[in-house]
N, C-alpha and C positions, 0 to 999 in steps of 0.2 A: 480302845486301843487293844489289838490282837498281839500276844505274847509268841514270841520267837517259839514254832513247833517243839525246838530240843527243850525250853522253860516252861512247857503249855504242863497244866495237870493232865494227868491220864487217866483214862476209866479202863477198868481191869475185868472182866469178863468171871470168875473162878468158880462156875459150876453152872453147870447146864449144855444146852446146843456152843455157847460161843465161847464155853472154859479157854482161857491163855489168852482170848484174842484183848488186845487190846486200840483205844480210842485216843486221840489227844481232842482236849479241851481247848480250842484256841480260838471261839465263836459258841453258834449254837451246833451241838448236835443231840438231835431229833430222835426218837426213838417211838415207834410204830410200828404197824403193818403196812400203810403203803410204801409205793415202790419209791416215791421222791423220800423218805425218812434216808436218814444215814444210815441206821441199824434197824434193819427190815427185822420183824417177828414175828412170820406164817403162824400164828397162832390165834384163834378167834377170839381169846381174850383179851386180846390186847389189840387196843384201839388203834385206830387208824392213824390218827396221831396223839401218843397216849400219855408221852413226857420228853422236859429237854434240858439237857444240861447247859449252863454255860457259864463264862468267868469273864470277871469284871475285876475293876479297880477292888471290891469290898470281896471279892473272892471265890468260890466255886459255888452253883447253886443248882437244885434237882427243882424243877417245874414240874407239875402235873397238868395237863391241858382239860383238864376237864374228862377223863377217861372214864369210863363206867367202871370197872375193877377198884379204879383208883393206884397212886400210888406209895410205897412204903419205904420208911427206911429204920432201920433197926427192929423191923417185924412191926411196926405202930402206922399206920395210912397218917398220910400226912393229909391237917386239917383241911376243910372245904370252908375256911374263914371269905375268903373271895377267891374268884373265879382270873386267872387258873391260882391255885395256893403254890404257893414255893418256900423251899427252905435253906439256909445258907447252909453248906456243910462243912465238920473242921477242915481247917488248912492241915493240907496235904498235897504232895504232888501225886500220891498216888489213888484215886477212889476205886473203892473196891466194889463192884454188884454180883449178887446171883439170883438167878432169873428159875424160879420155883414155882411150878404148878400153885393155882389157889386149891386151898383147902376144900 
């Protein structure tokens, strides 16, 4: 069951190429280099299809597809327990990401 756009959580852009832009959460969106992802990222490190947000009845959640970089959140790569790893994030309507060069 997809949530009314104006109730959907937001993903919030706040440093890098897409600062301010922001997403709603009201399915999956995809996040990649190619051109079918939602949020394209000309950037070689980041996989073709590299992670996906989406929300459910149990609440917002960051997938890693299986990406070579991998993905992070509070600076810690979220585990490669299986294939792709996901992790629920606190409720919030608003999530926040910044998209940072690797080290």
């Amino acid at each position: 069951m997809h949530q009314p756009v104006d109730d959907a959580p937001m993903l919030l852009a706040q440093k890098g190429p897409f600062d301010g832009q922001r997403w709603s959460i009201h399915g999956n969106l995809l996040i990649g280099r190619d051109d079918d992802c939602d949020i394209v990222i000309p950037n070689r490190q980041v996989s073709r299809h590299h992670a996906r947000f989406y929300a459910d009845d149990e609440g917002v959640w960051v997938e890693d597809l299986g990406s070579r970089n991998g993905t992070h959140f509070n600076g810690a790569p979220l585990q490669q327990v299986e294939m792709p790893s996901r992790l629920r994030l606190p409720s919030s309507s608003c999530i926040s990401v910044q998209m940072q060069p690797c080290p």
